[in-house]
Backbone of each chain as nested JSON, in Angstrom:
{
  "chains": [
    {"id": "A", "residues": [
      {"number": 1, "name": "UNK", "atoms": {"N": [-11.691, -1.5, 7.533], "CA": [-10.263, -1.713, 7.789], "C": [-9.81, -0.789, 8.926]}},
      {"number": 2, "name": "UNK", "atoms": {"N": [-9.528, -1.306, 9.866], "CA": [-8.5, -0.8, 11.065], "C": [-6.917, -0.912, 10.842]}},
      {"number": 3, "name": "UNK", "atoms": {"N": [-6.513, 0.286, 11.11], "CA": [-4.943, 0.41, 11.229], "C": [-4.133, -0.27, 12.436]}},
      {"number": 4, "name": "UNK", "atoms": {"N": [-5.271, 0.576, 13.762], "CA": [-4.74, 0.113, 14.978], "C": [-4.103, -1.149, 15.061]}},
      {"number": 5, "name": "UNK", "atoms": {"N": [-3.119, -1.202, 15.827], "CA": [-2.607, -3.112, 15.714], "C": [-1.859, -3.567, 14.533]}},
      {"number": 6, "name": "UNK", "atoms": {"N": [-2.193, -2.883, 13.269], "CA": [-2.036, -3.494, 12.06], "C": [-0.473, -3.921, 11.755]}},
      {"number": 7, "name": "UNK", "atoms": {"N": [0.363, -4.208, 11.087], "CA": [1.159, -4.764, 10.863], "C": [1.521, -4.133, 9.224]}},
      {"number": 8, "name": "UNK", "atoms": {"N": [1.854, -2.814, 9.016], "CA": [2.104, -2.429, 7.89], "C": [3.523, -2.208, 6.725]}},
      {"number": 9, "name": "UNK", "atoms": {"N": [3.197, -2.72, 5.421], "CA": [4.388, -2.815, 4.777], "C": [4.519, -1.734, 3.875]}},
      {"number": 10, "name": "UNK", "atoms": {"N": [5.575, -0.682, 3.983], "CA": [4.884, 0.693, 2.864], "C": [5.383, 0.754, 1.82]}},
      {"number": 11, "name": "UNK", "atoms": {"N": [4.993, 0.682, 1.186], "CA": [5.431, 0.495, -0.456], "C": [5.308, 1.987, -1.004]}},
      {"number": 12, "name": "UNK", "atoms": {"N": [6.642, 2.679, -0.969], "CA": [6.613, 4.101, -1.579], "C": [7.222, 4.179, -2.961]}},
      {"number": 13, "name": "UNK", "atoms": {"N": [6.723, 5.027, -3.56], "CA": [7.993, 5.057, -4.766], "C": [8.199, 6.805, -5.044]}},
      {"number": 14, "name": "UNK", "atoms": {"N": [9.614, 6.826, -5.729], "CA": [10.009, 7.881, -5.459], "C": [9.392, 8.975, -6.407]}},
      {"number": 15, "name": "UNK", "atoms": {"N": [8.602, 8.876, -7.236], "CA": [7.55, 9.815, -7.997], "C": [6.759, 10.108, -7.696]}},
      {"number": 16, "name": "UNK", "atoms": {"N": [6.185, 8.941, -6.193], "CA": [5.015, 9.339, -5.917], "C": [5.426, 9.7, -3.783]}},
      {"number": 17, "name": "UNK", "atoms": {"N": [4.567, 8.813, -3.536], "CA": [5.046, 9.14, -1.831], "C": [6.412, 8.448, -1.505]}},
      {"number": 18, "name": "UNK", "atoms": {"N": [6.776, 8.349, -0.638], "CA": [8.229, 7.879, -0.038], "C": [7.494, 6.961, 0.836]}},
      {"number": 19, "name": "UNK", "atoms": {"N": [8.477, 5.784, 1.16], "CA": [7.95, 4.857, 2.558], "C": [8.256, 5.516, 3.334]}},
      {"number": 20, "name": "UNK", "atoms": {"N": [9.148, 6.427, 3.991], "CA": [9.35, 6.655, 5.021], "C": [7.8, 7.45, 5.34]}},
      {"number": 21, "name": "UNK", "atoms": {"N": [7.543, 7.919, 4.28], "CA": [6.032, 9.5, 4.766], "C": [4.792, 8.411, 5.205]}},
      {"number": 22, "name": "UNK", "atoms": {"N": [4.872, 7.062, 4.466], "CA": [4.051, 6.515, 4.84], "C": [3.22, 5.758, 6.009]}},
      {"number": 23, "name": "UNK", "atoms": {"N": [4.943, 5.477, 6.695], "CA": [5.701, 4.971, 7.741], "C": [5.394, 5.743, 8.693]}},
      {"number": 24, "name": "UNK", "atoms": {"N": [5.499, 7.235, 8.612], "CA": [5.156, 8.052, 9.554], "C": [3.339, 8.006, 9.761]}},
      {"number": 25, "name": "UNK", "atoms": {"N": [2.649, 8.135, 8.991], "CA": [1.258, 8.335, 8.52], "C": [0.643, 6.663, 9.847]}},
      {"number": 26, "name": "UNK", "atoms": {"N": [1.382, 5.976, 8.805], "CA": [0.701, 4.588, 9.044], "C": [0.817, 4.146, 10.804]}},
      {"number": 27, "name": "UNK", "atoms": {"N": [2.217, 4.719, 11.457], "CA": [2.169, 4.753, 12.824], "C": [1.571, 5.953, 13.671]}},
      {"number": 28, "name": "UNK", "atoms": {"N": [1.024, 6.834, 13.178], "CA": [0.339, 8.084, 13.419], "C": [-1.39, 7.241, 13.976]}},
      {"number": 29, "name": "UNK", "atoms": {"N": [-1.508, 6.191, 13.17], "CA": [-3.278, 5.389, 13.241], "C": [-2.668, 4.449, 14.378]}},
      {"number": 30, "name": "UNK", "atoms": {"N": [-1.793, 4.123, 14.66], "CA": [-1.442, 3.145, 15.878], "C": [-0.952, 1.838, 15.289]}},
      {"number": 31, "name": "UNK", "atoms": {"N": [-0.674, 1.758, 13.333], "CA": [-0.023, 0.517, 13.13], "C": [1.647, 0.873, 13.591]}},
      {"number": 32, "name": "UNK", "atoms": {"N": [1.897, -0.837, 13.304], "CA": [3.496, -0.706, 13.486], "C": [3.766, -1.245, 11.866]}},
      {"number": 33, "name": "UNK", "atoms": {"N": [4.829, -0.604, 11.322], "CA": [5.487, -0.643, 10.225], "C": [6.472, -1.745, 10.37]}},
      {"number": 34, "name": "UNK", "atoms": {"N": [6.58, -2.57, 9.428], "CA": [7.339, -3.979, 9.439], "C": [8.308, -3.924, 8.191]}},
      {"number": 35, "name": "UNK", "atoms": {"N": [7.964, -2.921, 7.177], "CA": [9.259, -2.957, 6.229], "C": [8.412, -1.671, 5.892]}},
      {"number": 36, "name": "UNK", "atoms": {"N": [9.744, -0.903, 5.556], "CA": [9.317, 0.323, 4.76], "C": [10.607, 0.904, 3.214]}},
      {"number": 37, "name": "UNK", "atoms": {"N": [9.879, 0.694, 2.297], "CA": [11.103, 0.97, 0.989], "C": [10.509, 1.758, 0.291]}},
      {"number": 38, "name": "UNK", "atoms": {"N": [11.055, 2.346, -0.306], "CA": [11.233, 3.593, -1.607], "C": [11.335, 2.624, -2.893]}},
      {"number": 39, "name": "UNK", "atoms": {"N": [10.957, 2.905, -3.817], "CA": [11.286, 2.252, -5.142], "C": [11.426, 3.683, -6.181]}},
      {"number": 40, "name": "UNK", "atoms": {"N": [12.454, 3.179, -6.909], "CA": [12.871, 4.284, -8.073], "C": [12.99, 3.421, -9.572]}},
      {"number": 41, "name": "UNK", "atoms": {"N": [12.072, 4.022, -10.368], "CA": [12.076, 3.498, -11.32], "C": [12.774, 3.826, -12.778]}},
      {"number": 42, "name": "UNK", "atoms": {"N": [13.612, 5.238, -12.282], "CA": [14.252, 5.975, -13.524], "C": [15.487, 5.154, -13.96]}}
    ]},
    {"id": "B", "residues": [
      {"number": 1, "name": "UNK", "atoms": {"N": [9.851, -8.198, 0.611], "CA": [8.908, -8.474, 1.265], "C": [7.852, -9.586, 1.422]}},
      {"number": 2, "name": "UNK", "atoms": {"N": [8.743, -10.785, 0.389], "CA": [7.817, -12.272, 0.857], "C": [8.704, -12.46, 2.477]}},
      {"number": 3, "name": "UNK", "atoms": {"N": [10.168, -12.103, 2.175], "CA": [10.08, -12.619, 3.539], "C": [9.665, -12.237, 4.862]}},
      {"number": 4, "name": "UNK", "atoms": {"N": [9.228, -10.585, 4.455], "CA": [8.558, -9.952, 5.712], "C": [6.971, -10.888, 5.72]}},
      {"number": 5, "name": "UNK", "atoms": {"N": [6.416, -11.248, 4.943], "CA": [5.439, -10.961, 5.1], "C": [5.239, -13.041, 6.003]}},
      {"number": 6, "name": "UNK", "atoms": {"N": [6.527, -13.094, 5.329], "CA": [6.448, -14.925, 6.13], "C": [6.87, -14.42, 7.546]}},
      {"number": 7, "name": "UNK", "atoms": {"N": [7.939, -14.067, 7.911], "CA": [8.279, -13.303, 9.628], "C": [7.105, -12.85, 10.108]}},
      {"number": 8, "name": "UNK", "atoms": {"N": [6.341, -11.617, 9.639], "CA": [5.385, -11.297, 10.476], "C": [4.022, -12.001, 10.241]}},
      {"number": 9, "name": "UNK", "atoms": {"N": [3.643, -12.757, 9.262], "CA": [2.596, -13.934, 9.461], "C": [1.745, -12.753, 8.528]}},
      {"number": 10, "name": "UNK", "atoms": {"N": [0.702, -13.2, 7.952], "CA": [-0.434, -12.067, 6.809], "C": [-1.484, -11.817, 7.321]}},
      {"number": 11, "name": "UNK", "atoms": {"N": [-1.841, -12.19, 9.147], "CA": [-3.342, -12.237, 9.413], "C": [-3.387, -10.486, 9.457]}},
      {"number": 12, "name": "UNK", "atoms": {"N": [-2.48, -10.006, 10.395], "CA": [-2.804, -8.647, 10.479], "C": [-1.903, -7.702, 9.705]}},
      {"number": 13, "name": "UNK", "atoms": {"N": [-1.487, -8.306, 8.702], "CA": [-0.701, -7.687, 7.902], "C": [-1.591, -6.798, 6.236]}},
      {"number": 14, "name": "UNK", "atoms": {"N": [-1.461, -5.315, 6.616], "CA": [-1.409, -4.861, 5.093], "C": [-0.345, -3.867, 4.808]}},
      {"number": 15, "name": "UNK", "atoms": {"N": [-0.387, -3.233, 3.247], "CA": [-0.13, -3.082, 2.665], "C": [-0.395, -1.568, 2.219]}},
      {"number": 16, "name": "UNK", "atoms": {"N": [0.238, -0.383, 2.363], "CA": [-0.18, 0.967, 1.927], "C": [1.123, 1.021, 0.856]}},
      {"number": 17, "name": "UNK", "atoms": {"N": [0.286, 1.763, -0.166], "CA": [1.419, 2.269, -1.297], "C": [1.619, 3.624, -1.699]}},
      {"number": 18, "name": "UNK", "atoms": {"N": [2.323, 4.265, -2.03], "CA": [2.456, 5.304, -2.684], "C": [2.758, 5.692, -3.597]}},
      {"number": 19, "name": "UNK", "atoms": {"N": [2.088, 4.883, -4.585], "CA": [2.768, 4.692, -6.113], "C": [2.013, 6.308, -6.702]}},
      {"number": 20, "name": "UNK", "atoms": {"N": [2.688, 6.328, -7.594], "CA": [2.031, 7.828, -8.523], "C": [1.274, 7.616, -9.219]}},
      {"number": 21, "name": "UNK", "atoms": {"N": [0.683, 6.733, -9.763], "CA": [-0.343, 6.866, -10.88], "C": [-1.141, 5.716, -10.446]}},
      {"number": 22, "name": "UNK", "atoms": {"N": [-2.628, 5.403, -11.494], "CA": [-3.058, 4.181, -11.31], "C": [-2.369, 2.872, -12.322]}},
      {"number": 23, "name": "UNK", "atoms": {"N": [-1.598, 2.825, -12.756], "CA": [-1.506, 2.092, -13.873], "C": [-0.204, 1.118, -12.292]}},
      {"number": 24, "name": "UNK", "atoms": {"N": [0.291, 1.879, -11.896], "CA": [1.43, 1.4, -10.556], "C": [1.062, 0.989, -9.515]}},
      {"number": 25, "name": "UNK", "atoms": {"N": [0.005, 1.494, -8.962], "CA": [-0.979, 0.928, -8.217], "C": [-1.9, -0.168, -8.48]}},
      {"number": 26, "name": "UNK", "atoms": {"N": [-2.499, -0.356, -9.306], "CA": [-2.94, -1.771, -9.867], "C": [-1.668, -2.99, -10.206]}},
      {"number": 27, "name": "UNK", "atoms": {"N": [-0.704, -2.516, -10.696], "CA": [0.472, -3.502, -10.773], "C": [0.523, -3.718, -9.07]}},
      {"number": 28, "name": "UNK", "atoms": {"N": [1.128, -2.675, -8.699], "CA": [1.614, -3.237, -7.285], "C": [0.634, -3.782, -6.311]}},
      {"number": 29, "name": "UNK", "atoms": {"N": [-0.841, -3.652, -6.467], "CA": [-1.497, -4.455, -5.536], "C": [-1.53, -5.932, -6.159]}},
      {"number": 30, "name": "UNK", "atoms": {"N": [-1.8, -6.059, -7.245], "CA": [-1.905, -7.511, -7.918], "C": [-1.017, -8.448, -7.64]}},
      {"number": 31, "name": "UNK", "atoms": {"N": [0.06, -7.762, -7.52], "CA": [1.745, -8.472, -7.192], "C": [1.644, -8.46, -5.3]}},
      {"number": 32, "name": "UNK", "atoms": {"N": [1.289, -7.598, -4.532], "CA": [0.706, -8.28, -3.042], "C": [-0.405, -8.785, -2.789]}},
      {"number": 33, "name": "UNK", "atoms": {"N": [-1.294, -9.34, -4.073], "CA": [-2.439, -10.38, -3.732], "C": [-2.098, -11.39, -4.236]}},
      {"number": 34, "name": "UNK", "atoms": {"N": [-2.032, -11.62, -5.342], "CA": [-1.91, -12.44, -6.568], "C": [-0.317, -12.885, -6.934]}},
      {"number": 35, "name": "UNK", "atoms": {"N": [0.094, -12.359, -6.615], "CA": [1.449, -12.667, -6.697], "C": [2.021, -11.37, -8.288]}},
      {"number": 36, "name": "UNK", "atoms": {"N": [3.034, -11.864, -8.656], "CA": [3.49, -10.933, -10.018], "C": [3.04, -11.288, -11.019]}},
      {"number": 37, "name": "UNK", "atoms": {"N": [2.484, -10.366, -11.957], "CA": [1.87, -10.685, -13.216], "C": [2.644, -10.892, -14.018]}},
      {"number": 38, "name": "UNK", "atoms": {"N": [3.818, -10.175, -14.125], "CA": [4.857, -10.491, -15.103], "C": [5.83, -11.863, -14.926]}},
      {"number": 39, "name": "UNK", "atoms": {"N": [5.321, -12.488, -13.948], "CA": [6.199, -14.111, -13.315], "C": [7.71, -14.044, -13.461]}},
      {"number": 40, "name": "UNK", "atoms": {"N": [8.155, -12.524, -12.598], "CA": [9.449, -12.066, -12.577], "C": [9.475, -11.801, -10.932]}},
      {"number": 41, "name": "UNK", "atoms": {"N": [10.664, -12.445, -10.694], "CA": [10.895, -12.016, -9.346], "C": [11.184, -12.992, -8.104]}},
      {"number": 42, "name": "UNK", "atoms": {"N": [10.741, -12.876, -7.0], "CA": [10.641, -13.437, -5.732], "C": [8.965, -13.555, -5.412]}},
      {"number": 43, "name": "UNK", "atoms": {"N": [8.016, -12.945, -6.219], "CA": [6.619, -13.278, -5.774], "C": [6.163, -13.707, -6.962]}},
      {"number": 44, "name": "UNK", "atoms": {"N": [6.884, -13.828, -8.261], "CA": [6.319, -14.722, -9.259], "C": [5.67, -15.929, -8.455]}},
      {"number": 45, "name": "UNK", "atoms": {"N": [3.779, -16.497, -8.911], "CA": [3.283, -17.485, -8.608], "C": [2.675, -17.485, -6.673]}},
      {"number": 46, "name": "UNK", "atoms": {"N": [3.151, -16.569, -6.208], "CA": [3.467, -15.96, -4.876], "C": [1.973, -15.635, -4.232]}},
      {"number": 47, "name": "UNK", "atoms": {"N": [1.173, -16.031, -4.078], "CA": [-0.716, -15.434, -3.723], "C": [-0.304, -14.947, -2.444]}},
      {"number": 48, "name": "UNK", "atoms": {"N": [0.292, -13.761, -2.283], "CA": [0.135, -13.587, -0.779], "C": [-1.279, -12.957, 0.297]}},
      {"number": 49, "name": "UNK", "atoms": {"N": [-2.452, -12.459, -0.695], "CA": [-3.347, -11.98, -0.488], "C": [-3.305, -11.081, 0.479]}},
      {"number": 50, "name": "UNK", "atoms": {"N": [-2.476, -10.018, 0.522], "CA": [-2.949, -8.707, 1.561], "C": [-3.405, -7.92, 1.045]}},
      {"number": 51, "name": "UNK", "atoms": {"N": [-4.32, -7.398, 1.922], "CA": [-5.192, -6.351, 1.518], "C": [-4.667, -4.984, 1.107]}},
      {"number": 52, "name": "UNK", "atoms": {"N": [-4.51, -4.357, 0.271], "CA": [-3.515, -3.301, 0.32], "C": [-4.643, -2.046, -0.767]}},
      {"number": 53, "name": "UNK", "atoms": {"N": [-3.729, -1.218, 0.142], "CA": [-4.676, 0.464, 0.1], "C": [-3.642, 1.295, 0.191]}},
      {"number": 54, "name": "UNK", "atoms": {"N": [-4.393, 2.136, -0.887], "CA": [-3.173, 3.231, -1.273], "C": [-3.456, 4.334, -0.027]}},
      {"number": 55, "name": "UNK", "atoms": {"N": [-2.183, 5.071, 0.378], "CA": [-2.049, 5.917, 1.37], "C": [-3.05, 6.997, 1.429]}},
      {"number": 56, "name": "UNK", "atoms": {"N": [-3.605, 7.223, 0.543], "CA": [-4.367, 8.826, 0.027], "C": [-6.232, 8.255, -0.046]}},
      {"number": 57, "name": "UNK", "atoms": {"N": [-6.061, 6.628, 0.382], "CA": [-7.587, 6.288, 0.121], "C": [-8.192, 6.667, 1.349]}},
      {"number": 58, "name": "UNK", "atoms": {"N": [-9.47, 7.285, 1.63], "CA": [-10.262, 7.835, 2.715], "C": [-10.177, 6.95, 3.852]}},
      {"number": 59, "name": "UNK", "atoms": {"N": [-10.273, 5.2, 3.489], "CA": [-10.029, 4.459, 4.423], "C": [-8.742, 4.368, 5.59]}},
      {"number": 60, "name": "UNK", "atoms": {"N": [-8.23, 4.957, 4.581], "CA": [-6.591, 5.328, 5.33], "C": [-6.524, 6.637, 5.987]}},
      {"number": 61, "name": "UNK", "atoms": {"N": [-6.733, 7.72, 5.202], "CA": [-6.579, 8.869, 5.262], "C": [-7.663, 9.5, 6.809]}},
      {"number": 62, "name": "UNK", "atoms": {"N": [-8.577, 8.959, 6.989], "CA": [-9.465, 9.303, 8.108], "C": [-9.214, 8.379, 9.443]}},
      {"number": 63, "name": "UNK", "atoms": {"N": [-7.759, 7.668, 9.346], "CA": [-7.81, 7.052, 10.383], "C": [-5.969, 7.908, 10.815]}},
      {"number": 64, "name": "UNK", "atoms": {"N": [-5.454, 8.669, 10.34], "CA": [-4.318, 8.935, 10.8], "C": [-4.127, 10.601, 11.278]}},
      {"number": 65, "name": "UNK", "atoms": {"N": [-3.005, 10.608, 11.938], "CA": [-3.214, 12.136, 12.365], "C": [-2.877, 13.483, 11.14]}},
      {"number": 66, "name": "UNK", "atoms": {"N": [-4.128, 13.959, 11.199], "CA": [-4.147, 14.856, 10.002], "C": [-3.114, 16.157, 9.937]}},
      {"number": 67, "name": "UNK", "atoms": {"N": [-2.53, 16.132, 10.647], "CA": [-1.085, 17.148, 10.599], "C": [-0.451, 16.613, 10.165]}},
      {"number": 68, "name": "UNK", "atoms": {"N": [0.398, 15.05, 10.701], "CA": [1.156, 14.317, 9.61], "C": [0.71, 13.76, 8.78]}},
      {"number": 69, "name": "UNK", "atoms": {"N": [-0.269, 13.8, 8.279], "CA": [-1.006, 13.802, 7.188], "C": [-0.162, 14.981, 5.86]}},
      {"number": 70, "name": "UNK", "atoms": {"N": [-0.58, 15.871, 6.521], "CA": [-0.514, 16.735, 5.71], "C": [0.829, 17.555, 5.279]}},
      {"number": 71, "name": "UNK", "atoms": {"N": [1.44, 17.244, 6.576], "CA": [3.373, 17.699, 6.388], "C": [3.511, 16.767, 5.243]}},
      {"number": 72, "name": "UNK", "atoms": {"N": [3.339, 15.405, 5.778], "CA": [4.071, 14.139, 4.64], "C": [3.46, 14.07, 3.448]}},
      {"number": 73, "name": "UNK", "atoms": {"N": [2.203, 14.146, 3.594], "CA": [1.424, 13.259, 2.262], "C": [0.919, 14.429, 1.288]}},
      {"number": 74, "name": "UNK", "atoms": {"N": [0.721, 15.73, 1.803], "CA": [-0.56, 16.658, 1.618], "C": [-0.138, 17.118, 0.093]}},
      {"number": 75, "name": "UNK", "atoms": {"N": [1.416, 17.531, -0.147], "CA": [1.515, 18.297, -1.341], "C": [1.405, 17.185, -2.556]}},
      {"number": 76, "name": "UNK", "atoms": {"N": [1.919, 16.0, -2.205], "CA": [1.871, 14.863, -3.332], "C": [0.35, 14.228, -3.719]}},
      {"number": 77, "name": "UNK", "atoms": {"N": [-0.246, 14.786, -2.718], "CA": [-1.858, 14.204, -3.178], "C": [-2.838, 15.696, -3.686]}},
      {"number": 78, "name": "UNK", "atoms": {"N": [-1.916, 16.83, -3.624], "CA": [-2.137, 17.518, -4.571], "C": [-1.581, 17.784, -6.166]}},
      {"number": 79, "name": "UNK", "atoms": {"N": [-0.84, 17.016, -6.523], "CA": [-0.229, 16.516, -7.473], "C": [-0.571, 15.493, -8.277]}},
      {"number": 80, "name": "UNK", "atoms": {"N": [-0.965, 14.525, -7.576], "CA": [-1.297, 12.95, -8.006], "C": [-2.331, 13.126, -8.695]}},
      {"number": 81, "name": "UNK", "atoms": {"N": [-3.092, 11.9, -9.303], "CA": [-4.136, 11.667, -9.965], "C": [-4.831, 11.113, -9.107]}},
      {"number": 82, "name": "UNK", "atoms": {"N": [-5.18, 11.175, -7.844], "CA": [-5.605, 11.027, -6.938], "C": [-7.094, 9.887, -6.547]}},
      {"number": 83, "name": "UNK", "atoms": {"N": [-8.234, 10.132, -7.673], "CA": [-9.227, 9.474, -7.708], "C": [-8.952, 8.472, -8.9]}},
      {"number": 84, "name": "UNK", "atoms": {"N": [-8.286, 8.554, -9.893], "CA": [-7.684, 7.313, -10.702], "C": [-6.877, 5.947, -9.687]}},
      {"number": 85, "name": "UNK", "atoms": {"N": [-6.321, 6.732, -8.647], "CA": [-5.279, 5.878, -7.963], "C": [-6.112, 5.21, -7.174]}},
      {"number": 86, "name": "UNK", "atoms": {"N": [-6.922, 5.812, -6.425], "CA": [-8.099, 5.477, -5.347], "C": [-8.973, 4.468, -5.951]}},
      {"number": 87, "name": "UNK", "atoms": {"N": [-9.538, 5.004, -7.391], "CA": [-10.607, 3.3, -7.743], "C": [-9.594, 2.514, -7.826]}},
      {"number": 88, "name": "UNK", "atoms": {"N": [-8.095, 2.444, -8.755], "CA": [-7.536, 1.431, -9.338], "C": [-7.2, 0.281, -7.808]}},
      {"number": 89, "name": "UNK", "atoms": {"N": [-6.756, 1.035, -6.888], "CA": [-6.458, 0.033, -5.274], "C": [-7.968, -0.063, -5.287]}},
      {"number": 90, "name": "UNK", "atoms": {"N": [-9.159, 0.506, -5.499], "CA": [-10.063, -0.539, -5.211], "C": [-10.694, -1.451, -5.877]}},
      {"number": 91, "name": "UNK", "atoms": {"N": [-10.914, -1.167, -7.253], "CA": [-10.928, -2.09, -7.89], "C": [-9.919, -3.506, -7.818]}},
      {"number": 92, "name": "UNK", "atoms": {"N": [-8.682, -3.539, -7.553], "CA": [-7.801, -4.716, -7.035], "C": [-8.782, -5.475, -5.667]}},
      {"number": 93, "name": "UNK", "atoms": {"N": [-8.879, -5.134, -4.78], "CA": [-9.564, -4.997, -3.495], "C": [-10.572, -5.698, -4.152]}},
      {"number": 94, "name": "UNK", "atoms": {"N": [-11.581, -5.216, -4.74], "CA": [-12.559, -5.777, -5.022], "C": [-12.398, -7.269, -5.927]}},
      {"number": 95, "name": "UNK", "atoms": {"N": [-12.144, -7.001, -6.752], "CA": [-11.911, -8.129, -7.485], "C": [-11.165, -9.494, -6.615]}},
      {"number": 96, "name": "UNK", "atoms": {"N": [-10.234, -9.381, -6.092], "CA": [-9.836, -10.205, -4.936], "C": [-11.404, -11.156, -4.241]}},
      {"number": 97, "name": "UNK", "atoms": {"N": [-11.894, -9.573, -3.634], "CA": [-12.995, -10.326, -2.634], "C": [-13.672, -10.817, -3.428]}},
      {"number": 98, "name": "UNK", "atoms": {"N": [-14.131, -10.68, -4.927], "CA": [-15.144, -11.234, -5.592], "C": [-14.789, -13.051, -6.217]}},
      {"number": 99, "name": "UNK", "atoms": {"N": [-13.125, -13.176, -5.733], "CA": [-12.755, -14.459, -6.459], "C": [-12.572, -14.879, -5.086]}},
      {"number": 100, "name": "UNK", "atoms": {"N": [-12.523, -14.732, -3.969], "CA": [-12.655, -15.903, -3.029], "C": [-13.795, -15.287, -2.116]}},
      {"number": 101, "name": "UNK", "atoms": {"N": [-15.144, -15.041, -2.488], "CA": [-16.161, -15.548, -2.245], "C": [-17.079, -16.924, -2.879]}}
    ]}
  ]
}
């Protein structure tokens, strides 16, 4: 699996990582982020 | 995110998560392959099949820059259950590839 190019959707939740950290991470490899959300389950 | 995933088309499209445990991570990949197990929602019945990998899996983790790596991700993957989370996204992964071969 290659990031480069990729087309990524980040699925964070708030107990665990955040989309935004992922968002950062995931465009750090050269994808572009296409939706990025937080989910809270409390 | 069905409708992101209809806008941007699924060829080069995945999926990173950051769920906390494995029990959330196996839900949430099943529900971006397979659609929702619980047949609640907008992806009830939904097969969208993306490949999806948790943020902290090596496949991921060795392809991004390891400073923001480690500002963003570093203290929560010292926290996490880390190798529970890692088989459970691969075991999903796998099982996938093993039903459409």
């Amino acid at each position: 699996m290659d990031l480069r190019g990729k087309k990524v959707i980040a699925l964070g939740e708030r107990d665990g990582i955040q989309g935004e950290a992922i968002g950062k991470v995931a465009k750090s490899a050269g994808a572009e982020v296409v939706l990025e959300v937080t989910h809270c389950f409390v | 995110m069905k409708r992101t995933a209809e806008k941007a088309g699924t060829e080069d499209l995945i999926v990173l998560l950051g769920t906390p445990n494995a029990d959330s991570t196996e839900l949430y990949a099943i529900t971006m392959t397979e659609g929702d197990p619980a047949w609640a929602g907008a992806l009830a019945g939904v097969a969208l099949g993306l490949p999806v990998y948790h943020v902290t899996e090596n496949e991921v983790k060795s392809q991004v820059d390891p400073d923001i790596y480690d500002e963003e991700i570093g203290i929560a993957e010292m926290v996490l259950e880390i190798d529970e989370i890692r088989e459970s996204a691969k075991s999903v992964r796998d099982r996938v590839a093993a039903a459409t071969t």
